[in-house]
N, C-alpha and C positions, 0 to 999 in steps of 0.2 A: 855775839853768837846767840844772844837769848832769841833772836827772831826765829831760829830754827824750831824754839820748841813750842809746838801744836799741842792740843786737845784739852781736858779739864785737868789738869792735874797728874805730876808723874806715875803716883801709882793708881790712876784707877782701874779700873779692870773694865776691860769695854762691855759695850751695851749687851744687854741678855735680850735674847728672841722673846723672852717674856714680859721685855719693860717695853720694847718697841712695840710691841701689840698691842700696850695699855695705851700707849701714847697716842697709837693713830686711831683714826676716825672709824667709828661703829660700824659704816659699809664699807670700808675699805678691811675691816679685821672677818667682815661677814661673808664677802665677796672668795678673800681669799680660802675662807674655810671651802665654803661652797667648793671652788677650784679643786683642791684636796680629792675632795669626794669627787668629782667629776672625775677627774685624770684616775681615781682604783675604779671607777663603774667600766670606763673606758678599758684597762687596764684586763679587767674582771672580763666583760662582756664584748668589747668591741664593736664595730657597728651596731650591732643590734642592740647594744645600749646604748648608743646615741638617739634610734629612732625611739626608744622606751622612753628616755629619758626628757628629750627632747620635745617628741610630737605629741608622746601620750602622755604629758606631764609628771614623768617620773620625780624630775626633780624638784616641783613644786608640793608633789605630796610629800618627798623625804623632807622636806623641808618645818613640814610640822614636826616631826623625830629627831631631827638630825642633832646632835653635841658635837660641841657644849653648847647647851642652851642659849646660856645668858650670852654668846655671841651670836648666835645666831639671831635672837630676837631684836640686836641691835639693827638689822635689818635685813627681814627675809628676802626680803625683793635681790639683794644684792646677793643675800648666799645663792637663790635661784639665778641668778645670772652667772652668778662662778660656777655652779655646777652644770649649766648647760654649754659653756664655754669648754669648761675642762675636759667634759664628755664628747667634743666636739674632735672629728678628726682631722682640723687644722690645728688647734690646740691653740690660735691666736686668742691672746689676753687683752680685754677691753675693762679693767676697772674700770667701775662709776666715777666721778668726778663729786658726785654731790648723793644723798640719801634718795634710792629708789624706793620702798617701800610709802608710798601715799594713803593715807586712810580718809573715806568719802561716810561721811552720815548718807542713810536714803530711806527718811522718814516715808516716802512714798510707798514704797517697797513692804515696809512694815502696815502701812495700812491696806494693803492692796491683800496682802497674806492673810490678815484678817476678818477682810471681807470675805476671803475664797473661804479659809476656816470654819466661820460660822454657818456659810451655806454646804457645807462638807463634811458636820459632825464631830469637829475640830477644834471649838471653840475657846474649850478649858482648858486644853494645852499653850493654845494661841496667846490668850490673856496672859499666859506665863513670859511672853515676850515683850519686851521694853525698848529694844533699839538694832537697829540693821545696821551694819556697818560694811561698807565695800573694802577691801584690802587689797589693793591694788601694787602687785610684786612684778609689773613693768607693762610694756604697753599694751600688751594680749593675756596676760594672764591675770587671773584674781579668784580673792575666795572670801568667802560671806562669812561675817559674824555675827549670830546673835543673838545679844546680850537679853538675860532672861532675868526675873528673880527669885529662880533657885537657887540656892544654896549649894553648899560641897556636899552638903550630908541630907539634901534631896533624894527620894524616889529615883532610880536610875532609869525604870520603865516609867516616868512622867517624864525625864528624860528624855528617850529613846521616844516615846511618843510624839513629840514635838518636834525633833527632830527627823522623824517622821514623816512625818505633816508637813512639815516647808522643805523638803526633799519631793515632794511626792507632787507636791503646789509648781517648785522651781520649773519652769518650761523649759529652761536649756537653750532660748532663742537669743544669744547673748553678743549678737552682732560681729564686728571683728575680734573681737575678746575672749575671752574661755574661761567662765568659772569653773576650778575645779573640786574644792571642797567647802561645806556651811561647817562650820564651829560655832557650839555650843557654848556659852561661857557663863561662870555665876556670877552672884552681884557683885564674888569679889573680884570679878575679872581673868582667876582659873577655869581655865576648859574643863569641861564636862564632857563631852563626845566632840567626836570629828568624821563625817558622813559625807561621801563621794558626792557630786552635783552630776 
């Protein structure tokens, strides 16, 4: 009769909602959050929070706020898919399979800003910029970073100046895709501002 007895041990006490979520993968714990928030916007708002959320990238901006954090940054792509999922009035569930969040260098970009900068009166904010980064949270949506070297305890209007300036530069001509927000971020890789595209 020993075959009858299953699992790790008589007395353990089964698994807690909090160990399963350490255990699985960073878009599958991120996705699910995302859902969360989907299904109370839906919940909250009803269609018309689908189209918010949905067309006019609600959930891509909540996504820079949304908690817990340190889940969500395991990948935002995926919490934006659970939340436009959740918000969705079929409510069908498409977990990622693998990490959606893809980050693109576009040294291009950086120089291109620079150029417009300096012909724009722009220059000395510009120089404060060190790298572009595309962040790519699924196949139409994205949001720009970039990396400067200011500091946390920087000027907030040299800041806001800069960000400024490649908000003001950004064309918006962004083919099938939609950037919706540029982040600011310091050398130490903490945000400083976050500015609609």
């Amino acid at each position: 009769m020993a075959a009858v007895s299953c699992g790790s041990g008589g007395g353990d006490a089964p698994e807690s909602p909090a160990s399963r979520t350490a255990a699985e993968p960073g878009y599958a714990a991120a996705y699910d959050a995302g859902w969360r928030e989907g299904e109370k916007l839906f919940e909250d708002g009803g269609k018309g929070a689908a189209v918010r959320e949905v067309v006019w990238g609600g959930c891509v901006r909540r996504s820079l706020r949304a908690e817990p954090r340190d889940v969500v940054e395991k990948d935002r792509g995926a919490w934006v898919l659970g939340c436009k999922q959740g918000v969705g009035h079929d409510k069908d569930r498409h977990p990622p399979t693998a990490q959606v969040t893809r980050r693109e260098p576009d040294p291009d970009l950086l120089a291109r800003f620079r150029t417009w900068a300096a012909a724009h009166g722009a220059k000395q904010p510009a120089e404060h910029a060190s790298r572009v980064v595309l962040v790519h949270l699924g196949p139409h949506d994205y949001d720009v970073e970039l990396a400067t070297s200011y500091t946390d305890t920087s000027a907030k209007a040299e800041v806001k100046r800069l960000a400024g300036a490649f908000t003001t530069w950004w064309d918006g001509d962004d083919g099938d895709a939609r950037a919706w927000n540029l982040i600011v971020r310091a050398e130490s890789g903490k945000d400083l501002i976050a500015r609609k595209l």
